[in-house]
C-alpha positions as CSV (number, residue, x, y, z in Angstrom):
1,X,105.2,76.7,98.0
2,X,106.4,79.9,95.9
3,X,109.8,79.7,95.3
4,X,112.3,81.8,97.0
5,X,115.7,83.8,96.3
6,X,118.2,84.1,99.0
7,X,120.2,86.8,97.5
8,X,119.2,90.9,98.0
9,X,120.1,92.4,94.5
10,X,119.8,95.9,94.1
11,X,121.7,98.9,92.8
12,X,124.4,101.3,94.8
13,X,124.9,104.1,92.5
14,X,124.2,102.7,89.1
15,X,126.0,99.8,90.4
16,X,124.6,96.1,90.4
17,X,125.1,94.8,94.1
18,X,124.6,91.3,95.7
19,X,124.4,90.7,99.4
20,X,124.2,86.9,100.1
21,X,123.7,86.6,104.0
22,X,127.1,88.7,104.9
23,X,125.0,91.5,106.7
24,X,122.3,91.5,109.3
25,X,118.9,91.7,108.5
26,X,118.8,94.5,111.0
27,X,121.4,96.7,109.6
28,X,120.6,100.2,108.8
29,X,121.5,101.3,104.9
30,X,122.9,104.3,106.2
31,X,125.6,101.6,108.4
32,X,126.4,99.2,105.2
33,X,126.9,102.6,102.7
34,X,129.7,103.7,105.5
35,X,130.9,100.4,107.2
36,X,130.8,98.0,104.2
37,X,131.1,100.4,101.1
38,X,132.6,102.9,102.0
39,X,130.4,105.6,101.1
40,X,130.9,108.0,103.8
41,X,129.1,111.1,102.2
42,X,126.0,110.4,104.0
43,X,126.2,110.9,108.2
44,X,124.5,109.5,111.6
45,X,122.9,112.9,113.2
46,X,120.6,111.8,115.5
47,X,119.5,107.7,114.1
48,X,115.6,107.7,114.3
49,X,114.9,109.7,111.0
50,X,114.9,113.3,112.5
51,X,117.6,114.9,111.6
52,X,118.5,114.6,107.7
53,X,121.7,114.0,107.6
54,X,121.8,110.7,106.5
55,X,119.2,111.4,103.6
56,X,119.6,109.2,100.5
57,X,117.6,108.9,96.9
58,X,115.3,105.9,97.1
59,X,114.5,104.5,93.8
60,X,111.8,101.6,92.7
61,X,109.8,100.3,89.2
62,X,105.9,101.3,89.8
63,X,103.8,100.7,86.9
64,X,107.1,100.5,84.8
65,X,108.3,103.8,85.4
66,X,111.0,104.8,87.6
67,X,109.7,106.8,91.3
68,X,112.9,108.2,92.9
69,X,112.3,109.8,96.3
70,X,114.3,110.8,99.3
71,X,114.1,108.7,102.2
72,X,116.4,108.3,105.4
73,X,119.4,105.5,105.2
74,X,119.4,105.5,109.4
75,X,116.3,103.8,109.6
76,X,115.8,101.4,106.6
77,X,117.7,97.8,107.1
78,X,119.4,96.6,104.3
79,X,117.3,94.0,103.0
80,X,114.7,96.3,101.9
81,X,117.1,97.6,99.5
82,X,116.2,94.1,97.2
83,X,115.2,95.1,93.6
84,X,115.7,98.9,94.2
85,X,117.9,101.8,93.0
86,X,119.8,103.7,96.1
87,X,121.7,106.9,94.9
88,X,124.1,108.7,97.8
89,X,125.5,112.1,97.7
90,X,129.0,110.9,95.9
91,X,126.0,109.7,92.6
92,X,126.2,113.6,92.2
93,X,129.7,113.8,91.6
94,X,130.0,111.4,89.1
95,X,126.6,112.6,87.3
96,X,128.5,115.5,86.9
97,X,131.1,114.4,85.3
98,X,129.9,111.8,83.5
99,X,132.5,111.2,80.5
100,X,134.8,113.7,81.4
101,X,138.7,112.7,82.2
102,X,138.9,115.5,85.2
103,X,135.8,114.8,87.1
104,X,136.2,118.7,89.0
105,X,132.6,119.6,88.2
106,X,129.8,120.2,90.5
107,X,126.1,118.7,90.3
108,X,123.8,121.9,90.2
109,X,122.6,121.3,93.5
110,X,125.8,121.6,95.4
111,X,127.1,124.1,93.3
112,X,123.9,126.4,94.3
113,X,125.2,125.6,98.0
114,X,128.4,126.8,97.7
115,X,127.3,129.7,96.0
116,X,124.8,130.9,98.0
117,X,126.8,130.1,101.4
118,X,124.5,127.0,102.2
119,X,127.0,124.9,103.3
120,X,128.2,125.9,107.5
121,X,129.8,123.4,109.0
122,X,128.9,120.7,106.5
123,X,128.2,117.9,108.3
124,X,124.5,118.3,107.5
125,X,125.2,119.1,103.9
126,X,124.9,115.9,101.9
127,X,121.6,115.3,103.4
128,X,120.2,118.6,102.5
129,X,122.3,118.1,99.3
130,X,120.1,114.7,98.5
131,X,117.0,116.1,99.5
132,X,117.5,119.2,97.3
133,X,118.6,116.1,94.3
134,X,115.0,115.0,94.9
135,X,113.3,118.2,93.9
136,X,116.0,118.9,91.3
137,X,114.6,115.5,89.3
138,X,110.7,115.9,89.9
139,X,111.2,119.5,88.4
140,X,113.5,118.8,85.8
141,X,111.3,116.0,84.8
142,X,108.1,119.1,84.3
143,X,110.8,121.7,82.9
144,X,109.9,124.1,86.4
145,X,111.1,125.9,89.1
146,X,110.4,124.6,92.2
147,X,108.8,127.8,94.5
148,X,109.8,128.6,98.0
149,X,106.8,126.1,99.7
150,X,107.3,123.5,97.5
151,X,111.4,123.5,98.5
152,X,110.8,124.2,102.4
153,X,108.1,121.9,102.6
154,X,111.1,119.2,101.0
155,X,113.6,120.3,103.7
156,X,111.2,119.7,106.5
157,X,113.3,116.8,107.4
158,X,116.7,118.2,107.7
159,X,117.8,120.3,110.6
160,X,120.8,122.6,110.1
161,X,122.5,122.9,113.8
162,X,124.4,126.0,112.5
163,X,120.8,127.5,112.0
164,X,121.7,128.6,108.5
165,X,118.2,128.2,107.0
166,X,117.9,131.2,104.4
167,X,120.7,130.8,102.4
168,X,119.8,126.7,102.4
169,X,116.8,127.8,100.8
170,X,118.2,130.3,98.8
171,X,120.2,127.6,97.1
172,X,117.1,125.6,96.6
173,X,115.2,128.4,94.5
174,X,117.7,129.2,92.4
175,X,119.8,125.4,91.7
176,X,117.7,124.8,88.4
177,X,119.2,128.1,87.2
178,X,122.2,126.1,86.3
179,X,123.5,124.7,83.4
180,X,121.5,121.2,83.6
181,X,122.9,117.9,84.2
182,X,120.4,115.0,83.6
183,X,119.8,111.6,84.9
184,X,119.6,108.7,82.8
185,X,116.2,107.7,84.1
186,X,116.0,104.6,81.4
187,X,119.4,103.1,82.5
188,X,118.4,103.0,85.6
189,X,114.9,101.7,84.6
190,X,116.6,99.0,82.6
191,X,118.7,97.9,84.9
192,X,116.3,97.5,87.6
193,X,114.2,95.4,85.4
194,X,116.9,93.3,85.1
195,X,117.0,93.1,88.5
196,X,113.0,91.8,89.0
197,X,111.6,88.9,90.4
198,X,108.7,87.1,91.1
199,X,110.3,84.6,94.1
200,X,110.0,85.6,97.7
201,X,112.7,86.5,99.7
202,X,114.3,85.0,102.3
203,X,117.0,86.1,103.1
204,X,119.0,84.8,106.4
205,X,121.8,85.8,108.7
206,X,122.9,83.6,111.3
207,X,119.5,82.6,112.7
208,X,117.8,85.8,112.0
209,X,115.3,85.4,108.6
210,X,113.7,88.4,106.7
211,X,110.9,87.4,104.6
212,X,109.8,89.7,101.2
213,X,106.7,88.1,100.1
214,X,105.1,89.4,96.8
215,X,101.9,88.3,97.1
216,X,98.9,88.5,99.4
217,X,98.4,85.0,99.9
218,X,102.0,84.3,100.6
219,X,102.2,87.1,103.2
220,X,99.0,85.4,105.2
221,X,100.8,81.6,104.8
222,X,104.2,83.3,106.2
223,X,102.2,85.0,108.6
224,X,100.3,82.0,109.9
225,X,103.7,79.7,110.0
226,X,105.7,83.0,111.6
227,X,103.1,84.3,114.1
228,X,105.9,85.9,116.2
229,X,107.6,87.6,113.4
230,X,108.3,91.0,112.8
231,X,106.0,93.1,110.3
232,X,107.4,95.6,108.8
233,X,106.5,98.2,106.4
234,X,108.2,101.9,106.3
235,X,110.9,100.8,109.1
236,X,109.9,104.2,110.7
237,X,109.1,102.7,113.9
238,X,110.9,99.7,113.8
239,X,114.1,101.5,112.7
240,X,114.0,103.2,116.2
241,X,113.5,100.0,118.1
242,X,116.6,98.8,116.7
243,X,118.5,102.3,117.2
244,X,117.0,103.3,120.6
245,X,116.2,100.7,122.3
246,X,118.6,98.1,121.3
247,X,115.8,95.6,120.8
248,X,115.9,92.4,118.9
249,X,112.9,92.0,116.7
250,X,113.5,88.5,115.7
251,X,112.3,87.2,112.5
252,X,110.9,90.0,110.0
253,X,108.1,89.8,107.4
254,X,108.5,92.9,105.3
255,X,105.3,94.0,103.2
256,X,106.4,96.2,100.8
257,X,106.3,94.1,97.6
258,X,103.3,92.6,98.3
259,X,101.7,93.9,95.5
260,X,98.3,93.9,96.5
261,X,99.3,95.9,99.3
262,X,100.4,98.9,97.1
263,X,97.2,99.8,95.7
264,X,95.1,102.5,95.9
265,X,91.6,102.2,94.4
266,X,88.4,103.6,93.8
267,X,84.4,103.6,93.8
268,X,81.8,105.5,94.2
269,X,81.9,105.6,97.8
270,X,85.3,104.3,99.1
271,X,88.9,104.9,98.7
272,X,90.7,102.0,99.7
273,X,94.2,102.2,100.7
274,X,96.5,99.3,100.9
275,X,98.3,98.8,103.9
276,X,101.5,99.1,102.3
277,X,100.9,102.7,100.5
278,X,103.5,105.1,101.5
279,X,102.1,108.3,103.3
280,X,103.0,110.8,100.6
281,X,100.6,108.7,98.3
282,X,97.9,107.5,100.8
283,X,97.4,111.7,101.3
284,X,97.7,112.4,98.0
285,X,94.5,110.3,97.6
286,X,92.5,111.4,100.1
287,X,93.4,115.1,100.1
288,X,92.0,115.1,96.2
289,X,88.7,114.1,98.4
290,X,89.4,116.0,101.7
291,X,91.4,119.0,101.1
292,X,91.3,120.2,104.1
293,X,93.8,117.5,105.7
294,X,96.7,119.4,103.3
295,X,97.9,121.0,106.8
296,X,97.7,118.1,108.8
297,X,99.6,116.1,105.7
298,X,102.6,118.7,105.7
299,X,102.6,118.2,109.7
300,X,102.7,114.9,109.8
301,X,106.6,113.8,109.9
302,X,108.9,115.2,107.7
303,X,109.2,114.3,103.7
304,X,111.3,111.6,104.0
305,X,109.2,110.2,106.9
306,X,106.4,110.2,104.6
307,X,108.1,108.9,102.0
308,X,109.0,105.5,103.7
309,X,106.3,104.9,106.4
310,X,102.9,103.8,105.4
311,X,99.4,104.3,106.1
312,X,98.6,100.8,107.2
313,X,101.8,100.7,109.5
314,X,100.5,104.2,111.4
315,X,97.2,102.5,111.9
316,X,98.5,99.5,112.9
317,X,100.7,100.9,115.3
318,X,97.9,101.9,117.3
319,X,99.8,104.6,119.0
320,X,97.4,106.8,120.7
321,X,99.6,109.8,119.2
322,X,99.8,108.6,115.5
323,X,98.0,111.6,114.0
324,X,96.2,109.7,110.9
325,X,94.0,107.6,113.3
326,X,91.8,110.7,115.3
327,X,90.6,112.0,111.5
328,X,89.9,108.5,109.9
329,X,87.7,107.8,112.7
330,X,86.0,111.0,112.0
331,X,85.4,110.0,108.7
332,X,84.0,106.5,109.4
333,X,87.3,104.5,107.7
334,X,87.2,100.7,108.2
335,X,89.9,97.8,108.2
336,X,90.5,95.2,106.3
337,X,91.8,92.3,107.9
338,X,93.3,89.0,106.4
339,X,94.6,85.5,107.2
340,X,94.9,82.4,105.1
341,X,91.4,81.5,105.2
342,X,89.3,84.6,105.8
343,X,88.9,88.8,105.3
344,X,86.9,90.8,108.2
345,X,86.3,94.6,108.1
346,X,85.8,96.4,111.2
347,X,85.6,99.8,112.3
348,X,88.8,101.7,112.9
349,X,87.5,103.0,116.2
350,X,87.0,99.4,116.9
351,X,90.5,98.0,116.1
352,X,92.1,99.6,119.3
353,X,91.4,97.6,122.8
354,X,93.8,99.6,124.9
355,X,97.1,100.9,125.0
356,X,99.2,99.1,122.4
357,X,96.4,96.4,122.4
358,X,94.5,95.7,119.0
359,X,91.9,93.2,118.0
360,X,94.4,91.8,115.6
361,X,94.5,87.8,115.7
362,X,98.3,86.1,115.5
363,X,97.5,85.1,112.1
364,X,96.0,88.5,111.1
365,X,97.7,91.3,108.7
366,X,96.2,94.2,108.2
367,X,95.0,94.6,104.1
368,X,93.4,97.6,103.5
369,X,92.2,100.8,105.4
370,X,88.9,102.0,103.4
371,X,87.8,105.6,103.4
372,X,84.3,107.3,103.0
373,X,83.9,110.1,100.2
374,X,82.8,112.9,100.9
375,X,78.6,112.9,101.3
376,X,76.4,115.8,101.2
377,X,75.8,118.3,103.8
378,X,79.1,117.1,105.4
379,X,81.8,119.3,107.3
380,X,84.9,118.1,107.9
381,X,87.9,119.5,109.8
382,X,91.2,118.5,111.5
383,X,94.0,120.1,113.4
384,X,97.2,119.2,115.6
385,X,98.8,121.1,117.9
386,X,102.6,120.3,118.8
387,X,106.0,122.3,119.8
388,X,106.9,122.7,116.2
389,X,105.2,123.2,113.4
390,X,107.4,120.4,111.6
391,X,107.9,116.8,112.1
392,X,106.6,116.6,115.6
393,X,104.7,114.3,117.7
394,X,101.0,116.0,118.3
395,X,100.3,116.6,122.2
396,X,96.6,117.2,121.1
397,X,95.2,115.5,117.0
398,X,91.6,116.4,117.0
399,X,88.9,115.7,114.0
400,X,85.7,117.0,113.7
401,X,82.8,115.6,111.4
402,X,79.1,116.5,111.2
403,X,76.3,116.2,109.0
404,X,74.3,119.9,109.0
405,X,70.6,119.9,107.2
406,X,70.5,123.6,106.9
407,X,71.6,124.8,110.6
408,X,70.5,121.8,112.0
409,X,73.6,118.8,113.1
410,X,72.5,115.2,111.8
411,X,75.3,113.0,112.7
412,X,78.3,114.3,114.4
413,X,81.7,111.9,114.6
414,X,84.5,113.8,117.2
415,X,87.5,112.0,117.5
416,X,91.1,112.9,119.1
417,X,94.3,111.7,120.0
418,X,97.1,112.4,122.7
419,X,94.3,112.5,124.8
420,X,93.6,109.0,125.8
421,X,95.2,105.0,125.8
422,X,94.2,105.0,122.3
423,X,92.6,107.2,119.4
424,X,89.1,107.6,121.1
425,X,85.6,109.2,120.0
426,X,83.9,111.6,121.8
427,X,80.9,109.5,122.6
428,X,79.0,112.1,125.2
429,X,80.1,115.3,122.9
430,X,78.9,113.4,119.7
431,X,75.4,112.8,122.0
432,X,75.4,116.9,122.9
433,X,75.7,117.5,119.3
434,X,73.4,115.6,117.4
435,X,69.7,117.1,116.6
436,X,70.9,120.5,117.8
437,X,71.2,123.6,115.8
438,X,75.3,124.3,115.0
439,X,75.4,127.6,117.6
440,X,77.3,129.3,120.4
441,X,75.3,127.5,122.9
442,X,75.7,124.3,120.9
443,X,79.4,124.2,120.8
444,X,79.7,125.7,124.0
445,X,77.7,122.6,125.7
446,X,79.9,120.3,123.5
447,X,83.2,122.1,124.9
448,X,81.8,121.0,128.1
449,X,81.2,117.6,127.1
450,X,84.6,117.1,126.2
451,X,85.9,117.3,129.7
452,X,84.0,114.8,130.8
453,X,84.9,112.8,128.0
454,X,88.7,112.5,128.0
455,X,91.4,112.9,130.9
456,X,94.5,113.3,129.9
457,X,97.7,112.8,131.4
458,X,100.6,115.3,132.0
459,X,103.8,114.2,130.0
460,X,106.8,116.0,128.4
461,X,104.7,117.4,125.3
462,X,102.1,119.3,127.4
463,X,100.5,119.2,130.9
464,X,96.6,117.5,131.4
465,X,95.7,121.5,131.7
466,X,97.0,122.0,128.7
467,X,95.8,119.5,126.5
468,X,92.3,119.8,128.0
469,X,92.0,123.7,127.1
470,X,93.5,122.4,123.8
471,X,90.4,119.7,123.2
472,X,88.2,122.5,123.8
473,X,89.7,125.6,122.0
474,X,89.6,123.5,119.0
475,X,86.4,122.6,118.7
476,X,85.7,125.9,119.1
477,X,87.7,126.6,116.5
478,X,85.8,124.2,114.4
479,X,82.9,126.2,115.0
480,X,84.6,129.0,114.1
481,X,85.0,127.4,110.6
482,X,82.1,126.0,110.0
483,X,78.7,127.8,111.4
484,X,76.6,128.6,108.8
485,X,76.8,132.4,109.0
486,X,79.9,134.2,109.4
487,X,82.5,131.4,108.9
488,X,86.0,132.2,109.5
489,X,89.0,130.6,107.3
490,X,91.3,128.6,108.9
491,X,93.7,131.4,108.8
492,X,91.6,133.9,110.8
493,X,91.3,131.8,113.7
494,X,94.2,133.0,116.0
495,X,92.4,133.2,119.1
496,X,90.6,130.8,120.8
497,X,87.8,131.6,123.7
């Protein structure tokens, strides 16, 4: 058996920190910085990852080098912290004023707040302050400015109740203006090395355990002898069970040092994305195939969000809202499955049985999802349509996919979600589709088709009228886009018959 470690080490701050069973293997980061350590800078808005005010600065070792990135403390539990660098909003102080006797300066960041009036009430302020700190070190790493997208789009995750927006992003713009304080990067590097191990986890309070595997083959032997334990990858789900619901989730594998789980690769016809690739990462992969999910990829959650949850853990949800799962389908992905003795691939469309029910064996983790490249003669599109624009649940996901020899449709993959128990295909409109020329009367027949393929239910995020109309403006939509002659961009499209 691999030998274990009891003992989460990581960094506060700089600061070498040991936890040796003292704190619950459910406890949120954003809990132990206030309750145990006093750091009190970061605050509980709204404890399921919405709101931003509890946003810290995440950091790990990949491929040597140091990847810091914002995440929210509400939602991750404590032991997750083992081996990594954590940085709160008092860090900025005290970067500030590193070496000086009268420690009265100001990081850049929250000087640029106070100067442009981006601080209201404040109680919102270190997270925005943190998130800002993240952009800060990605562009002071390149020597450039970060533009208006690039800082709203980083932002997406914190909510100002005093609806002060404008001069929030004000500050953003212009904090690199400042006089520059930098961030020992190889410090922190070398400290964290020192912190590195090749043992497994297990760490345990009372008689709650939290396994950390680092390898595959370890995961599927925990796995096997823990069949009612917890997975857990980004905590952006399970983080809410915890919050919301008050629920106990028992023992807990966590898979995000399982190394194998953490790679994205490459052939000639397949990206495959491990199961424990963060969202910001697994898009970044497949939008440098598929540009055209770059929309649904700044819709889906905030930064932070995608920062911490995974891929894998979306699909394996099997939420028939998770907003990755209607445009994988579309694009044929497949899952890799693994216990201690075998791998199985099936199709993604396949993997969901019924509402919260997946073919997914006790002893079964998911590995990898694998993803198509693009093939010739292929159109591709997907859309979401929600209450906000940012971080919200989709009431309608819809993907379209066909094949188009000249004017003519090949193959033709529709998928949605919102819309049924699970993701679902559109098996009648796919059969309306295919062999027929990509026309008016063509998608109009296929808008009809998609009736009497879903019936969806009436909820909080939009009636069964609603989302039905939805189904079908947007395939018209697609249309729109992609007809031979004529084609509208995206951005043209306003108005849907």
């Amino acid at each position: 058996m691999t030998e274990t470690t009891r003992v989460i080490r990581c960094l506060i701050n700089g600061e070498v920190i040991d936890i040796d069973g003292t704190v619950a293997i459910t406890k949120s980061v954003l809990n132990y910085l206030r309750e145990d350590l006093q750091l009190v800078g970061s605050k509980e808005g709204c404890a399921e990852g919405d709101c931003g005010a509890c946003t810290v600065v995440l950091g790990e070792l990949r491929e040597n080098k140091l990847q810091m990135r914002a995440v929210n403390a509400c939602i991750q539990f404590v032991p997750t912290l083992n081996g990594k660098a954590l940085f709160t909003v008092e860090y900025l102080r005290q970067l500030a004023n590193e070496g000086q006797s009268n420690p009265s300066k100001m990081h850049p960041v929250q000087q640029a707040m106070v100067d442009f009036h981006g601080s209201q009430c404040g109680f919102c302020t270190p997270g925005f302050v943190m998130s800002l700190w993240g952009v800060y070190l990605e562009h002071q790493a390149k020597d450039t400015q970060p533009d208006k997208a690039q800082v709203r789009s980083a932002l997406s995750g914190n909510l100002c109740r005093c609806t002060g927006y404008r001069p929030i992003l004000a500050a953003g713009e212009n904090m690199m203006n400042y006089p520059e304080v930098q961030f020992n990067r190889r410090l922190i590097e070398k400290k964290l090395h020192s912190l590195e191990q090749s043992q497994t986890l297990a760490y345990q309070h009372n008689d709650h355990h939290f396994f950390a595997p680092r390898t595959l083959s370890r995961l599927t032997e925990l796995r096997s002898r823990h069949p009612n334990a917890t997975l857990l990858a980004g905590s952006t789900d399970i983080g809410l069970w915890v919050n919301k619901q008050f629920r106990d989730p028992g023992d807990i594998i966590y898979l995000g040092e399982v190394e194998e789980l953490r790679q994205v690769t490459e052939d000639e016809h397949c990206i495959t994305i491990g199961a424990a690739v963060c969202l910001s990462d697994a898009f970044a992969h497949i939008e440098s195939h598929y540009p055209q999910i770059r929309q649904q990829w700044e819709r889906f959650a905030s930064t932070p969000i995608r920062n911490a949850g995974t891929l894998g853990g979306n699909v394996a949800n099997g939420s028939p809202i998770g907003d990755s799962m209607p445009w994988l389908i579309a694009l044929g992905a497949q899952l890799q499955l693994s216990n201690q003795t075998q791998q199985r691939r099936l199709a993604l469309e396949d993997f969901y049985l019924d509402y919260m029910k997946k073919d997914l064996a006790a002893d079964e983790v998911v590995e990898s999802i694998l993803v198509p490249k693009p093939r010739a003669q292929q159109v591709f599109r997907t859309y979401k349509l929600a209450k906000r624009y940012d971080s919200d649940i989709s009431a309608v996901c819809a993907a379209f996919c066909l094949t188009l020899d000249g004017n003519i449709i090949g193959d033709a993959r529709v998928a949605f979600g919102g819309v049924a128990a699970t993701p679902k295909r559109a098996g009648l409109t796919e059969k309306t589709l295919r062999g027929k020329s990509w026309t008016e009367t063509t998608v109009r027949d296929a808008m009809s088709a998609l009736a009497e393929d879903y019936s969806p239910l009436s909820d909080m995020r939009a009636s069964a009228e609603n989302r039905i109309e939805g189904v079908k403006n947007l395939m018209y939509r697609f249309y729109l886009e992609t007809r031979p002659e004529h084609t509208l961009k995206p951005d043209q499209v306003s108005v849907f018959s």
